[in-house]
C-alpha positions, 0 to 999 in steps of 0.5 A, a space after each residue: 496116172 497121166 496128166 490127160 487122165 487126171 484131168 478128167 476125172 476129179 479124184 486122184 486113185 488112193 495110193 497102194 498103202 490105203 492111207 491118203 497121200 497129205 493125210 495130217 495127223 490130230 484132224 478130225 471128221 466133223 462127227 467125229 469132233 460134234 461126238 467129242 464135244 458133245 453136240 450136233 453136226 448142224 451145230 458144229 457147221 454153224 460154228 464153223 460158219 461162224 469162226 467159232 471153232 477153226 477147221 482146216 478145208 480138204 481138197 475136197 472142200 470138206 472140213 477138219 478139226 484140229 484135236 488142239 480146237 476141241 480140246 481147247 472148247 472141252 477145256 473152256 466148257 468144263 471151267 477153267 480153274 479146278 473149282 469152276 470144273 469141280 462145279 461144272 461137275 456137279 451140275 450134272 444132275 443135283 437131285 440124283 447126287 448123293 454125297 457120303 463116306 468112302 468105306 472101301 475102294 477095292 481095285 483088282 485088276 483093271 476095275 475098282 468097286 467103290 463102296 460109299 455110305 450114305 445115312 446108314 445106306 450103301 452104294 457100290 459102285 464098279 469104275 475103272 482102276 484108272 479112275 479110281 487112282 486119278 481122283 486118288 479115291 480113298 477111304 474116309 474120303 467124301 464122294 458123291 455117288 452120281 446115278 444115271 439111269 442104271 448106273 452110278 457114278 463116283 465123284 470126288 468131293 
């Protein structure tokens, strides 16, 4: 594009690749970190305005968030030592927690079925694998069953 050309219009053309020319990885799009954090788009404007989160502006005057600045508030929200997190956990919901035994944890394929025993009752929960190695679910154990509406949950205790 000439320079006269681009002097009159106030955007450059998009490169034939599709991809922005400066385009830098780990920046997000305002929703797109409010999603992740958990809030609301006004919300994560005021705390930009209020250098409560750090946010990089575009050519364009738009905002971007570092990944490293979301994960850095989702780490101080959910506790900063593995009790304080355990904590946060479970103040998700206490009347619809219910605490027993692991009788049996099933993992085929990509899904878990997580059967707990509660006072003589039974809650099977289906999970992710994934989750189920990664609080390394086993019989014997205690869990918390957390239910949400139709669904249940499985919790480490």
């Amino acid at each position: 594009m000439t320079p006269e050309l681009r002097s009159r219009y106030d955007c450059v053309p998009m490169p034939k690749s599709g991809k922005s020319e400066g385009s830098i990885e780990g920046l997000l799009q305002l929703r797109d970190a409010a999603v992740q954090l958990g809030i609301s788009f006004p919300t994560i404007k005021q705390w930009i305005y209020k250098k409560k989160i750090r946010s990089h502006r575009t050519a364009g005057g738009h905002h971007r968030i570092p990944q490293s600045e979301v994960d850095r508030l989702l780490f101080r929200t959910r506790g900063k030592t593995e009790p304080q997190r355990k904590e946060e956990i479970r103040r998700v919901s206490g009347r619809n927690q219910l605490v027993g035994r692991i009788e049996s944890v099933q993992i085929s394929g990509l899904m878990a079925e997580v059967r707990v025993s509660i006072g003589g009752q039974h809650i099977t929960s289906i999970i992710t694998a994934r989750s189920a190695r990664e609080m390394q679910l086993k019989r014997g154990q205690t869990a918390a069953a957390l239910i949400k509406a139709t669904e249940v949950m499985i919790l480490r205790v």
